[in-house]
Structures are given as structure tokens and as C-alpha cells.
MDAnalysis code that builds the backbone (N, CA, C; Angstrom):
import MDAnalysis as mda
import numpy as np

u = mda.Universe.empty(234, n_residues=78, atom_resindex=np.repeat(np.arange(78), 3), trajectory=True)
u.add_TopologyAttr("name", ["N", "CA", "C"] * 78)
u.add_TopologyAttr("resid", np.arange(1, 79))
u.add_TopologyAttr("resname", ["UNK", "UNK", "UNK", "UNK", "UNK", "UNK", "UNK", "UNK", "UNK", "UNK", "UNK", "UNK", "UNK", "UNK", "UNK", "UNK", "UNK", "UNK", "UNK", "UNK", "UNK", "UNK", "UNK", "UNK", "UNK", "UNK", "UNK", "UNK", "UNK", "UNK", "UNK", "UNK", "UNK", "UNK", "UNK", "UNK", "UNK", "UNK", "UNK", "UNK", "UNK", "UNK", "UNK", "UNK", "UNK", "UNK", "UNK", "UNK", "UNK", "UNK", "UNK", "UNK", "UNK", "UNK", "UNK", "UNK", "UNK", "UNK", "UNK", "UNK", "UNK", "UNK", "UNK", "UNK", "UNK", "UNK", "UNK", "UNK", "UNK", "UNK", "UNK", "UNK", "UNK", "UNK", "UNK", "UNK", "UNK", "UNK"])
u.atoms.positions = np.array([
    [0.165, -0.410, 11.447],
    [1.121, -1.470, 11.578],
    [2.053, -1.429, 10.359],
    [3.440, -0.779, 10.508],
    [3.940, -1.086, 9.679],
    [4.899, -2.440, 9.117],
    [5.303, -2.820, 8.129],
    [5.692, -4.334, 7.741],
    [7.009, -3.482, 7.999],
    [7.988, -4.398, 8.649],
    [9.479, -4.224, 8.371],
    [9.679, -5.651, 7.455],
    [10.623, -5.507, 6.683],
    [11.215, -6.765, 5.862],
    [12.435, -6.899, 6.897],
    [12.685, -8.260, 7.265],
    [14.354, -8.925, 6.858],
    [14.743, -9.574, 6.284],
    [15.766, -10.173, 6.568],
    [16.686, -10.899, 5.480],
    [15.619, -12.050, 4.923],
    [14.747, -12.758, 5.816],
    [14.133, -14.083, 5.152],
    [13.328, -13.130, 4.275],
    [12.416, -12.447, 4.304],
    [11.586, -11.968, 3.412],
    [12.183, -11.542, 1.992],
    [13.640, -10.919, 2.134],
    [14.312, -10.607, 1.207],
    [14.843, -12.171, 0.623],
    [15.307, -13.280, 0.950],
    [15.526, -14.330, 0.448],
    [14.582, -14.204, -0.058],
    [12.944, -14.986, 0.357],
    [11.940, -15.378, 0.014],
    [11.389, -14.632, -0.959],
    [11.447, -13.183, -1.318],
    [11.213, -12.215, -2.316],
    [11.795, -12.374, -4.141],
    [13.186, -12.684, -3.803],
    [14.158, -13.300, -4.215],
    [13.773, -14.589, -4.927],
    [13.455, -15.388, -3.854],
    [13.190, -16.893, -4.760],
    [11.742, -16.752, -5.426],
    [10.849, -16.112, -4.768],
    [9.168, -15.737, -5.520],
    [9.532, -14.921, -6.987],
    [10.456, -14.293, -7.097],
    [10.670, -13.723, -8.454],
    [11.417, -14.676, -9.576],
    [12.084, -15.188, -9.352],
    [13.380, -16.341, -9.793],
    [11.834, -17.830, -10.054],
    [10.550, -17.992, -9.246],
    [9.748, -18.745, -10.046],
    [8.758, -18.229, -10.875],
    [8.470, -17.186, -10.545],
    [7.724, -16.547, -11.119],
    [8.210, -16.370, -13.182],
    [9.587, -15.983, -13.115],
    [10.137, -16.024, -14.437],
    [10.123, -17.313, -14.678],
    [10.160, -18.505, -14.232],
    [10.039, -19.629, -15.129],
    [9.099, -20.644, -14.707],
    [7.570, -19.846, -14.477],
    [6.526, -20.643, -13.514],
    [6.143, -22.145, -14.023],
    [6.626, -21.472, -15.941],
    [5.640, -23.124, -16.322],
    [6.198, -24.456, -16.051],
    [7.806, -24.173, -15.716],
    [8.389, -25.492, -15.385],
    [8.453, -26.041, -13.848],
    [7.769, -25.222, -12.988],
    [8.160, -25.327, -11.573],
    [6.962, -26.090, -10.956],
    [7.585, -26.746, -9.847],
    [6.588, -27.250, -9.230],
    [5.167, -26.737, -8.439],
    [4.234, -27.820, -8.478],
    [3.266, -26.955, -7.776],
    [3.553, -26.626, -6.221],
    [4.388, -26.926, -5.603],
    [4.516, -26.640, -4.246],
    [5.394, -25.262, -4.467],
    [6.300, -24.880, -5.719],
    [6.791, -23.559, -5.950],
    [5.395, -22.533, -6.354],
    [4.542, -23.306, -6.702],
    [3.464, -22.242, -7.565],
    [2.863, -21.864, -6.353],
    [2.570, -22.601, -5.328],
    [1.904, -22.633, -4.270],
    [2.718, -21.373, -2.919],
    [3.916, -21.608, -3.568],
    [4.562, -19.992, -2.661],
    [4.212, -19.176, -2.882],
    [4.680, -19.066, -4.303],
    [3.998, -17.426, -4.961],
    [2.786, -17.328, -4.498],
    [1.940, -17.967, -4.619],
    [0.326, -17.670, -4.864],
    [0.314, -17.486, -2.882],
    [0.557, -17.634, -2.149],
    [0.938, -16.847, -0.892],
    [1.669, -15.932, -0.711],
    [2.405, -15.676, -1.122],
    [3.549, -14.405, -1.293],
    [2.739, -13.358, -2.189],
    [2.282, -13.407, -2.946],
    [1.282, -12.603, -3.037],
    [0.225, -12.207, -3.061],
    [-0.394, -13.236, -2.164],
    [-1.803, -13.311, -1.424],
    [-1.636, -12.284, -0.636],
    [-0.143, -12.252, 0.216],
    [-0.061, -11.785, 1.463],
    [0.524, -10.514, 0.935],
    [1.209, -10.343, 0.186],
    [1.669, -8.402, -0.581],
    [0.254, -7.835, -1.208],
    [-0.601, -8.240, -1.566],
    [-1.809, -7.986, -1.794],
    [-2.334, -7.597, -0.435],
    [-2.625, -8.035, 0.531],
    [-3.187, -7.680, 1.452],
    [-2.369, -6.360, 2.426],
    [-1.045, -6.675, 2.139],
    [-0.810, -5.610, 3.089],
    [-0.340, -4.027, 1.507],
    [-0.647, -4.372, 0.707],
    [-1.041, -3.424, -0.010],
    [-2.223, -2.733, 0.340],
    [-3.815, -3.510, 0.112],
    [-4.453, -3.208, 0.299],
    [-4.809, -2.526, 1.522],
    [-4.656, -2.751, 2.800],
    [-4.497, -2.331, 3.961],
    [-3.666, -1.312, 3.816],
    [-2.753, -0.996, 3.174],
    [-1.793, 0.347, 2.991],
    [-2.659, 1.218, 2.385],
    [-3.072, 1.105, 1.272],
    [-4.234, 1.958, 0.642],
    [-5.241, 2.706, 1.196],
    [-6.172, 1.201, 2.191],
    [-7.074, 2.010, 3.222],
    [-6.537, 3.025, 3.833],
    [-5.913, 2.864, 4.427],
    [-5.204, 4.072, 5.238],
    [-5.047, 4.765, 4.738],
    [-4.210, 4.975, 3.937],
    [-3.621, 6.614, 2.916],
    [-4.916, 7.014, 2.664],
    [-6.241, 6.069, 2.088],
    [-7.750, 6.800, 1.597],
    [-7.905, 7.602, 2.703],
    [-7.994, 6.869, 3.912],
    [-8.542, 7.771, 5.264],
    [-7.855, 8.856, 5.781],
    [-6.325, 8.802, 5.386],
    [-5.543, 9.788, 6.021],
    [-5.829, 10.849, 4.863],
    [-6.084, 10.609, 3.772],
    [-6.272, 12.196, 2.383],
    [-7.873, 12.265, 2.965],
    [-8.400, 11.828, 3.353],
    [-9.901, 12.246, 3.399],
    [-9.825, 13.612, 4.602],
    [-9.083, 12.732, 5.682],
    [-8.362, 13.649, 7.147],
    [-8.237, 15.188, 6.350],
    [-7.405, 14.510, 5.594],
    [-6.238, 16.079, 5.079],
    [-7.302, 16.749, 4.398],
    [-8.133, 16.607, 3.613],
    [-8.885, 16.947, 2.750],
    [-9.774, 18.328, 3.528],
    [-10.807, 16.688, 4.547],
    [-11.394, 17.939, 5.784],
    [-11.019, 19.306, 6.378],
    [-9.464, 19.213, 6.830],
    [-8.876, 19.426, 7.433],
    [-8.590, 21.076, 6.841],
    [-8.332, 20.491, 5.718],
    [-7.566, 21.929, 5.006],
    [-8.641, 22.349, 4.414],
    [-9.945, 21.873, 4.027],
    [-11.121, 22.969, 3.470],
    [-11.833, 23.789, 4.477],
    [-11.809, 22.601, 5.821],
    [-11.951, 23.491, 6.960],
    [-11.549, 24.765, 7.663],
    [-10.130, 24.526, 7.648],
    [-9.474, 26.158, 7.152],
    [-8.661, 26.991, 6.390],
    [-9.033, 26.674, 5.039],
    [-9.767, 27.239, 4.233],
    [-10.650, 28.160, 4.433],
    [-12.042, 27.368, 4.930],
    [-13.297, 28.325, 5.069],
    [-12.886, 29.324, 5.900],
    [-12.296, 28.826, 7.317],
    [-11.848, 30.316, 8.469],
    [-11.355, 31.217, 7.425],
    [-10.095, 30.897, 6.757],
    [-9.162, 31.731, 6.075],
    [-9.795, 32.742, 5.663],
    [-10.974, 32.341, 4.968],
    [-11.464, 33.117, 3.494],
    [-12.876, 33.737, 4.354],
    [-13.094, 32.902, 5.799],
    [-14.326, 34.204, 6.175],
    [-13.218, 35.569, 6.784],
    [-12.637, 35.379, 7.175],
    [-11.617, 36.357, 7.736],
    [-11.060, 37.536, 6.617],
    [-10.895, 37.282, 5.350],
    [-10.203, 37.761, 4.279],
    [-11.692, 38.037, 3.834],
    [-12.716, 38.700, 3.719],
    [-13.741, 39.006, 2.660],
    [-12.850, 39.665, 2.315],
    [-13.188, 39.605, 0.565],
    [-12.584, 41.175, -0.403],
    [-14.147, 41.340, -0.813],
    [-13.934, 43.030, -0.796],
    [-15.144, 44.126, -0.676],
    [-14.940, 43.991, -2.087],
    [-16.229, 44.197, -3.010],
    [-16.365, 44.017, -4.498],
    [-16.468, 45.059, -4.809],
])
């Protein structure tokens, strides 16, 4: 599932940075955005991560697997 951004997310990105630089004076219902706004970039971070782990593990298999063909095919005689 990929995230597309639009324009609200880009507003809302926008205003989460703009409290973030001056958190100590802002209200708690501003503190209370952020701390969702990046509840929720946290999570779809994390969920991005899983994936890439599983897709290099894929690749990993994948290419030692042949690999091995490669290199039974290629003996060099000593």
C-alpha cells in the first residue's frame, strides 16, 4: 500500500513543523496534532521498513540461489 500525499497532508505537514519549532508555547490541542502526525509517519515508516526487510531477504535468497547454479556450472579444475 503505497501513501500518496496531497495538498491537505502537505498543509498539515507544514503546520506540524511550524509547531513543532515553537512547541513550548503552543497549545495542547497543537501538541496533540503532532503527537498524531507522527504517530501515524511512524507507522507507515515502520510498515515501509518491514517490507524492504522482506523484499532484501527475497533478493538475498534469490541471488545466492543462483549463485550456487552459477558456480556449480563454472567448477575451476585446481
Amino acid at each position: 500500500m503505497e501513501k500518496k500525499y496531497n495538498n491537505m497532508d502537505k498543509i498539515e505537514s507544514t503546520k506540524v513543523i511550524e509547531i513543532i519549532k515553537d512547541y513550548k508555547s503552543r497549545p495542547n490541542k497543537d501538541l496533540i496534532l503532532v503527537l498524531e502526525f507522527v504517530k501515524k509517519d511512524y507507522e507507515l515508516t515502520k510498515e515501509s521498513l518491514i517490507k524492504l526487510t522482506e523484499h532484501l531477504d527475497k533478493l538475498e535468497i534469490t541471488y545466492n540461489t543462483i549463485l550456487k547454479e552459477y558456480e556449480s556450472r563454472n567448477v575451476v579444475s585446481k
